[in-house]
SEVOBA-377496 format. One record per residue (C-alpha): residue in three letters; x, y, z. Coordinates in steps of 0.2 Angstrom, whole numbers, plus 5000, padded with zeros to 4 digits. Last residue first. Example, Ala and Ser with C-alpha at 12.3 -4.5 7.8 and 13.67 -1.06 7.14 Angstrom:
BEGIN
SER506849955036/ALA506249785039/
//
This chain:
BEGIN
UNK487349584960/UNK488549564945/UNK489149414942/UNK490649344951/UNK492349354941/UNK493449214946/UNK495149194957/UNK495549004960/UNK496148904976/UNK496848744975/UNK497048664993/UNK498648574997/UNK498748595014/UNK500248755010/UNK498948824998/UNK497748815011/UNK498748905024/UNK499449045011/UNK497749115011/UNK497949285017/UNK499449325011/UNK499649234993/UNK497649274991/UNK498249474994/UNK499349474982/UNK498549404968/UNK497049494972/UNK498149654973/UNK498649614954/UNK497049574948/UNK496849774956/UNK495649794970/UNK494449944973/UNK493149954958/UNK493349764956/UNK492449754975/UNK493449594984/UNK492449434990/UNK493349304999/UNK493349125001/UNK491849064992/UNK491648874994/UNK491748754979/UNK492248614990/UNK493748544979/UNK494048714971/UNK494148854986/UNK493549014979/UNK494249194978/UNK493049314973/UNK493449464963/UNK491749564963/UNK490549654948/UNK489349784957/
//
C-alpha cells in the first residue's frame, strides 16, 4: 500500500507515514503545517515523498 511519508532532510529520518488511500496531497500539507510546525520554526526542512509500496 503506497504511503505519504513526511521525512526530515538533514538526518533523513521518517517523520510520519500517511496511507494515500486516506489522505489528500492537500491534507499532508496540512497536517505537516500543524503537527510539525516545531521543526520548521528550528529551521528543519522537511519534505513530503512517495514511499514504495510495501
Amino acid at each position: 500500500m503506497p504511503y505519504w511519508e513526511v521525512i526530515l532532510d538533514k538526518d533523513k529520518e521518517v517523520l510520519g507515514r500517511y496511507n494515500q488511500e486516506y489522505f489528500t496531497e492537500q491534507k499532508i500539507g496540512e497536517i505537516v503545517k500543524k503537527l510539525y510546525e516545531q521543526e520548521i520554526k528550528q529551521g528543519h526542512d522537511l519534505s513530503i515523498r512517495l514511499s514504495k509500496n510495501d
